[in-house]
C-alpha positions in Angstrom: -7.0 4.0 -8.6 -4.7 2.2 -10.9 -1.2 3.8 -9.9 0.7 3.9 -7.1 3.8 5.8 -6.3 6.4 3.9 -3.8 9.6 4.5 -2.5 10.7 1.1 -3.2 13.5 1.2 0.2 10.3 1.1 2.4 8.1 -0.4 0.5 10.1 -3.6 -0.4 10.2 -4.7 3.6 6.2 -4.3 4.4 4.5 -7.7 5.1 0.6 -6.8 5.2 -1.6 -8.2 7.2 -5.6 -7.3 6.3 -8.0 -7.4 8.9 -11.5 -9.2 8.1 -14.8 -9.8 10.3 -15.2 -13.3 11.7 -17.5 -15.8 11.1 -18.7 -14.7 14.4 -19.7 -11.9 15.6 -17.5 -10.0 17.4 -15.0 -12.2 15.9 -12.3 -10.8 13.7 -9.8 -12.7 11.3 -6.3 -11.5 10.6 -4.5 -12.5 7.0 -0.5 -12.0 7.3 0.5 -12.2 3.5 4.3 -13.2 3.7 6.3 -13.3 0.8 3.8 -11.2 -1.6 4.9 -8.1 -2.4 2.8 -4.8 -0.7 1.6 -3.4 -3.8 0.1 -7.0 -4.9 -1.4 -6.6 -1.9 -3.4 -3.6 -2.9 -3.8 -4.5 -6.1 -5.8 -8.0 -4.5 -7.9 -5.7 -1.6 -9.0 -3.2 -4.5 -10.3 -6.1 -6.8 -7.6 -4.5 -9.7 -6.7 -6.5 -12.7 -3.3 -4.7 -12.9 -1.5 -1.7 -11.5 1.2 0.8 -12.7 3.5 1.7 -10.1 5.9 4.8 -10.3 9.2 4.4 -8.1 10.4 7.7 -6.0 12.8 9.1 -9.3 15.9 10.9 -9.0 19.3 9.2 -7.8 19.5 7.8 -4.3 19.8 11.1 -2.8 17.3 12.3 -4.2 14.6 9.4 -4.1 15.0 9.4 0.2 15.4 13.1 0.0 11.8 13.1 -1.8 10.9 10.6 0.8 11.8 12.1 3.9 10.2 16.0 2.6 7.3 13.8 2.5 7.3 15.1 -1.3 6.2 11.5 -2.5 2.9 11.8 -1.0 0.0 12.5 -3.2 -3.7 12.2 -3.0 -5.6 11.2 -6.3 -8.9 13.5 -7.0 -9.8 12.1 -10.2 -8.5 10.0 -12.8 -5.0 11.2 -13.7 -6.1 14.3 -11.5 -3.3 14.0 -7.8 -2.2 16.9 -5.5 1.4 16.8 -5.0 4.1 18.7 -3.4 5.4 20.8 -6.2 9.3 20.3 -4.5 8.2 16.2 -5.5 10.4 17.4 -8.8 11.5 13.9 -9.6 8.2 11.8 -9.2 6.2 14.4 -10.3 7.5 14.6 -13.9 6.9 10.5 -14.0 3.7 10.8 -13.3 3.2 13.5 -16.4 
């Protein structure tokens, strides 16, 4: 996984916060990353040098229209291999 399509509206206003066992057991430890973007974020848990990210396309219309058809969700099978909803018009032709 080295791409990851966001609709930046959302996106932009998630703080993380990863979860991690304790030194105890039983224990667990809770990171809150403020200030660092979400997709740093993933790009730190999955031990990536770099990531490529794709914004929800289209105007602003169309970008939350994409959003809320849940059109911008895809699931990767393979390198450069994702299922996506086909009405994803907009996204879908950026990740071509």
């Amino acid at each position: 996984i080295d791409l990851l399509s966001v609709f930046p509206d959302v996106v932009n206003e998630i703080v993380c916060t990863s979860i991690y066992a304790g030194d105890k057991e039983g224990e667990i430890r809770f990171e809150r990353h403020e200030g660092v973007v979400f997709t740093e974020v993933v790009r730190q848990a999955l031990g990536l040098k770099e990531v490529h990210i794709i914004q929800t396309a289209g105007d602003a219309y169309q970008r939350e229209r994409e959003q809320w058809d849940d059109g911008n969700n895809v699931v990767a099978l393979d390198r450069r291999v994702v299922v996506a909803y086909d009405r994803n018009t907009y996204t879908n032709k950026l990740m071509r």
